[in-house]
C-alpha positions as CSV (number, residue, x, y, z in Angstrom):
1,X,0.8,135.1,-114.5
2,X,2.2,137.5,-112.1
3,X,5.3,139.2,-113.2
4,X,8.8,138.1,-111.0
5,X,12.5,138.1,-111.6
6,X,12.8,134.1,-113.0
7,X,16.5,133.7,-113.0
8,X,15.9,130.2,-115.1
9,X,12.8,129.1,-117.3
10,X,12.2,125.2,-117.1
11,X,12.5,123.2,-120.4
12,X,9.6,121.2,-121.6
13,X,11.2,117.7,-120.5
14,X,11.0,119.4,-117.0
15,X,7.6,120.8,-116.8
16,X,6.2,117.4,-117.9
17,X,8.3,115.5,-115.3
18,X,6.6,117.6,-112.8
19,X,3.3,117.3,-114.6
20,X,3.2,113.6,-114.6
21,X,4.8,113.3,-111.4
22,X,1.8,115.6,-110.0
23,X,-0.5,113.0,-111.5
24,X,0.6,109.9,-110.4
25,X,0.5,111.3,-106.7
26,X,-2.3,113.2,-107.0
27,X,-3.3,114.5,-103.4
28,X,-0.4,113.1,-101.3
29,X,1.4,115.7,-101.1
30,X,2.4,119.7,-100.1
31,X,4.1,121.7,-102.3
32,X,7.5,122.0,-100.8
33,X,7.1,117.7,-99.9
34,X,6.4,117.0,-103.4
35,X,9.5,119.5,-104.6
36,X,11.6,117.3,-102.5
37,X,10.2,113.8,-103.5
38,X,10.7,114.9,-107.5
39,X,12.6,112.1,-109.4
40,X,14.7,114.8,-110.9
41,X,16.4,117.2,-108.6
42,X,15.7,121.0,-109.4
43,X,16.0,124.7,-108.0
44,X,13.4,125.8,-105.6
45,X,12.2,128.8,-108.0
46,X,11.7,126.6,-111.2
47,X,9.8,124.3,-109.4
48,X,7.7,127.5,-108.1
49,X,7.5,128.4,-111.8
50,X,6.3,125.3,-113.0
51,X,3.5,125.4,-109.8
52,X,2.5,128.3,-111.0
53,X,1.8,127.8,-114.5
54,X,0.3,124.7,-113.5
55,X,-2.1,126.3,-110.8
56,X,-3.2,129.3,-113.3
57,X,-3.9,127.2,-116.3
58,X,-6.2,125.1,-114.5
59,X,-4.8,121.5,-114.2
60,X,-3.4,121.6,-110.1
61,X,-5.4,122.6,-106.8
62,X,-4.7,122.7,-103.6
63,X,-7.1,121.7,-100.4
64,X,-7.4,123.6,-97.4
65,X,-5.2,121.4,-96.3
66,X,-2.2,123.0,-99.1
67,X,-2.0,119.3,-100.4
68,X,-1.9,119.2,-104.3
69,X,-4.1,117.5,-106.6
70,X,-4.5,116.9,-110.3
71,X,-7.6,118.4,-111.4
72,X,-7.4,118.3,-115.5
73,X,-9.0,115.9,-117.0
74,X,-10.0,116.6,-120.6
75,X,-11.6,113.4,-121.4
76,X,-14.4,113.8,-118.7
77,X,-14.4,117.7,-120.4
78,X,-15.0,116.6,-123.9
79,X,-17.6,113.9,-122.4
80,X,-19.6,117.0,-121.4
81,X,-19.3,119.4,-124.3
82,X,-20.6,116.5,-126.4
83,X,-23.7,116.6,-124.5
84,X,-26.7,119.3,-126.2
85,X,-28.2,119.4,-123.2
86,X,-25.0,121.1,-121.2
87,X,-24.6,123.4,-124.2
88,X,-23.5,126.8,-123.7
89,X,-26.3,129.4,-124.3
């Protein structure tokens, strides 16, 4: 992650509101629409915070659009692994 002044770190119970939120609405929204439809209210920057952790580990994307979508899935991963044929040479 890119270093920045981060006045306030989220706690857990926050990052997986956000997280779960993100899933459950899954391509319906742009970042600063699903900031403002959050079921818990929160400062601008920690929700940028969370976004970004999210979107650098993998589990968020955005479409050309700039609408965000729930992209980890590790079920559908494991699935895969298991398979010899899609092993890793």
């Amino acid at each position: 992650m890119a270093e920045k002044n981060v006045i306030h770190y989220p706690r857990l119970d926050t990052v997986l509101m956000v997280e779960e939120f993100m899933r459950e609405h899954s391509g319906e929204f742009k970042k600063k629409a699903l900031w403002e439809s959050l079921p818990k209210k929160m400062m601008y920057q920690t929700f940028c915070t969370i976004f970004d952790y999210l979107l650098q580990s993998g589990k968020i994307a955005t479409d050309k659009e700039g609408k965000i979508a729930w992209i980890y899935n590790p079920e559908l991963v494991k699935k895969y692994t298991e398979r010899e044929e899609l092993a890793v040479r």
